[in-house]
MDAnalysis code that builds the backbone (N, CA, C; Angstrom):
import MDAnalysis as mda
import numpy as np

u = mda.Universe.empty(321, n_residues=107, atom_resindex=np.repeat(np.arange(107), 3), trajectory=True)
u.add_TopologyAttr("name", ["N", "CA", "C"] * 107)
u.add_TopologyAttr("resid", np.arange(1, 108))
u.add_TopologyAttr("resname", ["UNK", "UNK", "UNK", "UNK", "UNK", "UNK", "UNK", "UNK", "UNK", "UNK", "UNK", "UNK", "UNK", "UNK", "UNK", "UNK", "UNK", "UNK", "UNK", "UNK", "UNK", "UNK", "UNK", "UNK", "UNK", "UNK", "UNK", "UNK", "UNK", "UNK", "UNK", "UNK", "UNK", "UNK", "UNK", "UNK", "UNK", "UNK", "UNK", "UNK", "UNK", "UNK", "UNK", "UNK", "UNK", "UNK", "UNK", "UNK", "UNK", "UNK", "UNK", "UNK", "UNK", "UNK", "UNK", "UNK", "UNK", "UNK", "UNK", "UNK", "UNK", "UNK", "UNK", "UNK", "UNK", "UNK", "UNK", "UNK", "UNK", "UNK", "UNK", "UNK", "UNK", "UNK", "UNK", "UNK", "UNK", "UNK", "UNK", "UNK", "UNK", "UNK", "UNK", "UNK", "UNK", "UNK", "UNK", "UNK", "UNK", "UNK", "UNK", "UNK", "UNK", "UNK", "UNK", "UNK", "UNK", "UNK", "UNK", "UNK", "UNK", "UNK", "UNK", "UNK", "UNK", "UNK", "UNK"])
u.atoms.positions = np.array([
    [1.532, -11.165, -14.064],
    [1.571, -12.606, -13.891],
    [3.021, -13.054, -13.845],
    [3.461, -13.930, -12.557],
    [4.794, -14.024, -12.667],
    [4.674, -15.786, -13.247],
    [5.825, -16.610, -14.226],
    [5.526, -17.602, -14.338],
    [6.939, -18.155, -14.135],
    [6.729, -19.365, -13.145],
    [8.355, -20.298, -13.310],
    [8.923, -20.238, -14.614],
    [10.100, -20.324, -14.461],
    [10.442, -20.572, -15.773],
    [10.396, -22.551, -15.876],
    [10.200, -23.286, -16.824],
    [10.299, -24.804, -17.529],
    [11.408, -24.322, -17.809],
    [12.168, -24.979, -17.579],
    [13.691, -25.100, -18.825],
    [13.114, -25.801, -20.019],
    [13.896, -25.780, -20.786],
    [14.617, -26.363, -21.934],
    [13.313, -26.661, -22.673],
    [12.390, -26.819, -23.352],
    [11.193, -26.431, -24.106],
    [11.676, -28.005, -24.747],
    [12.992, -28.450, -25.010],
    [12.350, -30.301, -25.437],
    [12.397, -31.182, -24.220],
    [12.236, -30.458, -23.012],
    [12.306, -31.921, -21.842],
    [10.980, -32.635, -21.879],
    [11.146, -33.560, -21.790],
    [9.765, -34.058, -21.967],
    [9.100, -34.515, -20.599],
    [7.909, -34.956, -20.533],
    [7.019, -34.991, -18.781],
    [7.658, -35.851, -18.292],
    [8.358, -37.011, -18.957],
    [8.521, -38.134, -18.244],
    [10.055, -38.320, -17.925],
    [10.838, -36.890, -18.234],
    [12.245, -37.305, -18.053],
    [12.458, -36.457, -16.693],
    [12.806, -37.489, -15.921],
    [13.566, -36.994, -14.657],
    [14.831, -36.468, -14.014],
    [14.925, -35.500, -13.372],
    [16.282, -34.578, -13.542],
    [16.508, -34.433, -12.178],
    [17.841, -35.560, -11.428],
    [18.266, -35.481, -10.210],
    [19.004, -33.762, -10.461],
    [18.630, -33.669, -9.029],
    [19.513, -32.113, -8.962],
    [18.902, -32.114, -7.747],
    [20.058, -32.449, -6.450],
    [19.553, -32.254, -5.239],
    [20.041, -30.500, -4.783],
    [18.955, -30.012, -4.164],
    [19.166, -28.371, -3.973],
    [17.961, -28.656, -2.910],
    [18.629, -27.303, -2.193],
    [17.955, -26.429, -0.938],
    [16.523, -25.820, -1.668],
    [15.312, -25.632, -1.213],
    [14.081, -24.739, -1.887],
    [13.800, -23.896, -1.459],
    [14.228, -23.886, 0.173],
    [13.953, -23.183, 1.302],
    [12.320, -23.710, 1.823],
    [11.951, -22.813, 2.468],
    [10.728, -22.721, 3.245],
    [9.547, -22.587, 1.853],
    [8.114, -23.459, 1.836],
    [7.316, -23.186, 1.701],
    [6.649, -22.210, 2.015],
    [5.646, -20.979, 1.179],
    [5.177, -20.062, 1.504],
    [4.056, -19.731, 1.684],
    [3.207, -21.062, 1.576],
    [1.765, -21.038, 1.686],
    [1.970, -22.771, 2.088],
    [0.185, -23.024, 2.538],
    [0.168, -24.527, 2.665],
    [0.624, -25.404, 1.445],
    [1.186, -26.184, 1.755],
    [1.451, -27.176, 0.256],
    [1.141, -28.571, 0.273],
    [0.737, -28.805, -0.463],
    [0.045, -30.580, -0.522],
    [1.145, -31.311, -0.958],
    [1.931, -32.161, -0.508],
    [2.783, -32.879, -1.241],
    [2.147, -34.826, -1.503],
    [2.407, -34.730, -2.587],
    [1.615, -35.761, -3.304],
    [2.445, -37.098, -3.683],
    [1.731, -38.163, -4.596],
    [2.884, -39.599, -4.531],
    [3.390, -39.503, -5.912],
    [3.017, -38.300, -6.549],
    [3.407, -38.280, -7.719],
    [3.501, -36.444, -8.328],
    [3.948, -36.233, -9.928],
    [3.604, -34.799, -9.795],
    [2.501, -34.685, -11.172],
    [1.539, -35.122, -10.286],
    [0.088, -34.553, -10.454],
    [-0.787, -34.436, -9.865],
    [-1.985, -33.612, -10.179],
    [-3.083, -32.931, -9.017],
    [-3.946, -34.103, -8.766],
    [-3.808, -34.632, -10.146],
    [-4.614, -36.100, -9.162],
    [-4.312, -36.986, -8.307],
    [-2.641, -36.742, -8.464],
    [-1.892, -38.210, -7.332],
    [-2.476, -37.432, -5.923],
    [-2.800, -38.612, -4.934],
    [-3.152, -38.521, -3.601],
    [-1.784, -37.959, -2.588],
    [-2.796, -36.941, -2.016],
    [-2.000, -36.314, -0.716],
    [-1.547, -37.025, 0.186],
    [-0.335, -37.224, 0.288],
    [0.657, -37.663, 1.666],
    [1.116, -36.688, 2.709],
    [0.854, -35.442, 2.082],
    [1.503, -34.805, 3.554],
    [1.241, -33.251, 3.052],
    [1.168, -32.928, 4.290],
    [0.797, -31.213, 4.027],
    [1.940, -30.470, 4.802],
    [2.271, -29.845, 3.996],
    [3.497, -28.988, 4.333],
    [3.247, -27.443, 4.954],
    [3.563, -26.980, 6.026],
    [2.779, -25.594, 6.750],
    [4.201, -24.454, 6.406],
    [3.674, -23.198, 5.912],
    [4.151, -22.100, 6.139],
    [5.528, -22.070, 7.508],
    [6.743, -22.037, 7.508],
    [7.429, -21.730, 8.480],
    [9.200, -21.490, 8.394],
    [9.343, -20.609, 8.601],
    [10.343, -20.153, 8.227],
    [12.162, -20.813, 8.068],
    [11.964, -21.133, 9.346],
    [13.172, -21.885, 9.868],
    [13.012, -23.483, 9.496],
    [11.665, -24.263, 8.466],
    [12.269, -25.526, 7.839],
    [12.423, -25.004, 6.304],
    [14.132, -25.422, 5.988],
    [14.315, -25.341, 4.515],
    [13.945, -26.766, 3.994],
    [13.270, -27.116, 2.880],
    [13.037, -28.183, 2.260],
    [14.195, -28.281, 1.208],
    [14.559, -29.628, 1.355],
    [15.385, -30.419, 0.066],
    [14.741, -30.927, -1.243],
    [15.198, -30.937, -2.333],
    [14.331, -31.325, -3.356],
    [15.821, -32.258, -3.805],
    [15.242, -33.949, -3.991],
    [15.879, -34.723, -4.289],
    [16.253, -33.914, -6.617],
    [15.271, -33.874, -6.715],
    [15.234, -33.505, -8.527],
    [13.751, -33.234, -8.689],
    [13.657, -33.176, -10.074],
    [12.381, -32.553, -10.155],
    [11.917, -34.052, -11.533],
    [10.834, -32.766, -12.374],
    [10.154, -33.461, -13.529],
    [8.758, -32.717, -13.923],
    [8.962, -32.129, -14.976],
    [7.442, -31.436, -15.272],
    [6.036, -32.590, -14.933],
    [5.114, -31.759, -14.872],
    [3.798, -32.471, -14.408],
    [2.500, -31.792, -14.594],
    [1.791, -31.592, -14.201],
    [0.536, -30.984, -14.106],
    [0.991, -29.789, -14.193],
    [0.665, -28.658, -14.821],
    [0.356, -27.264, -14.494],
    [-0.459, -26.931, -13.630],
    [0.219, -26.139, -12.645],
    [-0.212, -25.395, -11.525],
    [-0.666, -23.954, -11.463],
    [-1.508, -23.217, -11.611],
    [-1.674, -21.945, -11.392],
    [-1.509, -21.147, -9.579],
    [-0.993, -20.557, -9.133],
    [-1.715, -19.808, -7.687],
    [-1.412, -18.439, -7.838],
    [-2.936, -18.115, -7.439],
    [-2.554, -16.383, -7.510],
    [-3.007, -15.685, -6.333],
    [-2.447, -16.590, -5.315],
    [-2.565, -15.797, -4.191],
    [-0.543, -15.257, -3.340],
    [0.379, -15.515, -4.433],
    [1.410, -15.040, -3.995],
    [1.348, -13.653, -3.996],
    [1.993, -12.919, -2.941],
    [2.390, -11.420, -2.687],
    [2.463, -10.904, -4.259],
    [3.436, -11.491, -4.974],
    [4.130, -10.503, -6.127],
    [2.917, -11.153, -7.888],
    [2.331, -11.846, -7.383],
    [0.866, -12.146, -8.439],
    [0.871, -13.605, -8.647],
    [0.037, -13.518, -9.814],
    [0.052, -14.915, -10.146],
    [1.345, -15.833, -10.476],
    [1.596, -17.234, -10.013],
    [2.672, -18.083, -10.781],
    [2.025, -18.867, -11.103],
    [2.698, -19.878, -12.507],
    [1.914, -20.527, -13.415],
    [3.177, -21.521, -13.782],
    [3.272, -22.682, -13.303],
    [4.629, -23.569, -13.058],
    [4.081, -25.137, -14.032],
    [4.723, -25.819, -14.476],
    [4.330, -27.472, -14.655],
    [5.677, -28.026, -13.838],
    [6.621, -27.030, -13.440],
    [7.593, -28.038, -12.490],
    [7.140, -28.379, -11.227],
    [7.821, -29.973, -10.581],
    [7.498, -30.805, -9.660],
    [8.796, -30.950, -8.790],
    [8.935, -30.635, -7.666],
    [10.103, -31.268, -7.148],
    [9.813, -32.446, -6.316],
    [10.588, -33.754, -6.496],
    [10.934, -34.602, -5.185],
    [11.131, -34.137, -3.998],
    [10.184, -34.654, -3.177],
    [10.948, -34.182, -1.361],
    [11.051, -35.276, -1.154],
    [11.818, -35.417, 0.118],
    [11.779, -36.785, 0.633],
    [10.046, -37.426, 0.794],
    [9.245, -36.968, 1.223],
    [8.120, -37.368, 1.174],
    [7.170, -37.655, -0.084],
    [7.501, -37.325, -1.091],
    [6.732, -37.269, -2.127],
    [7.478, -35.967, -3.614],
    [5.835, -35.947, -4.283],
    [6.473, -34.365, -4.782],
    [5.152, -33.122, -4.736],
    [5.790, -31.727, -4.740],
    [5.189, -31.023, -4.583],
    [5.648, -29.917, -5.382],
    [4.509, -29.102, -6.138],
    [4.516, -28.342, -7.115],
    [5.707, -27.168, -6.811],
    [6.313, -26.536, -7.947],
    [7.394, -25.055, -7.535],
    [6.627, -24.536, -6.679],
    [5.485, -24.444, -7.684],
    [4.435, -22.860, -7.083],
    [4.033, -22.608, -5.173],
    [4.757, -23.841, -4.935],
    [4.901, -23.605, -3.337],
    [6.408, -23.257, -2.426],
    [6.940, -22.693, -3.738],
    [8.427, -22.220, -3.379],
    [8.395, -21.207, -3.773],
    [9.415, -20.291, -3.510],
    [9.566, -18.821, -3.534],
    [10.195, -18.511, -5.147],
    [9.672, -17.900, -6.452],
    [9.440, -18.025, -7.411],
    [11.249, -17.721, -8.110],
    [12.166, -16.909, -7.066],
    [13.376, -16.527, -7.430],
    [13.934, -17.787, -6.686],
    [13.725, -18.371, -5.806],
    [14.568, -19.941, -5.255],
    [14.155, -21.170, -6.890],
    [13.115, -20.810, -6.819],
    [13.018, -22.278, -8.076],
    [13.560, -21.541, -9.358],
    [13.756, -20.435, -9.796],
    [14.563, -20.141, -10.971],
    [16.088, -20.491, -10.816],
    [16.664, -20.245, -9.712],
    [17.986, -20.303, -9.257],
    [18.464, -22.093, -9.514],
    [17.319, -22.834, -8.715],
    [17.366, -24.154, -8.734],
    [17.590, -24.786, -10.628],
    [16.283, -24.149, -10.727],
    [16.134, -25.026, -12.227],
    [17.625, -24.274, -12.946],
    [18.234, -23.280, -13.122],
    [19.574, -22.798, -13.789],
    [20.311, -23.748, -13.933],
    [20.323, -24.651, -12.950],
    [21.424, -25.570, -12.489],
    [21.137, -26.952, -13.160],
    [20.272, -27.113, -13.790],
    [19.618, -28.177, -14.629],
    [20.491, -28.273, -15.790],
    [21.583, -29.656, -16.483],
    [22.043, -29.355, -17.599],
    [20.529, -29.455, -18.379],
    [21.299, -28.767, -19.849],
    [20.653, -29.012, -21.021],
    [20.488, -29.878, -21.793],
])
């Protein structure tokens, strides 16, 4: 089971953390939503493709996400990034791009 790493174990759900970074390409379909939870409503579906890198304005924990249909196993994330469109769970980023990202998060 591979799992994002959460930083910092006192951030709390509701504190928001600008940190604009590259995510690269989505690796499966991704739902990007008006908020970061599974209940906020879908605005946009994001497709598998190589050559669009996505921007993530910052993030903010949210819903826990499970998917275990990545190549290297299960990921198990509560991080959310901002896109310009909305937000959409890590677990639709490549699991060594969102560790790299979140590093860069002060404490």
């Amino acid at each position: 089971m591979s799992t994002a790493p959460t930083p910092a174990a006192s951030t709390s759900e509701d504190t928001y953390h600008e940190l604009p970074s590259l995510l690269g390409p989505v690796w499966r379909d991704a739902n990007v939503r008006t908020g970061p939870s599974l209940q906020s409503p879908v605005v946009q579906l994001l497709l598998p493709d190589t050559a669009v890198t996505h921007r993530a304005r910052g993030w903010q924990l949210g819903d826990e996400v499970v998917e275990d249909q990545h190549r290297d196993g299960v990921i198990v994330s509560s991080v959310w990034f901002e896109l310009d469109g909305g937000w959409s769970s890590a677990v639709n980023f490549e699991p060594e791009t969102v560790s790299e990202v979140l590093e860069g998060t002060p404490r």
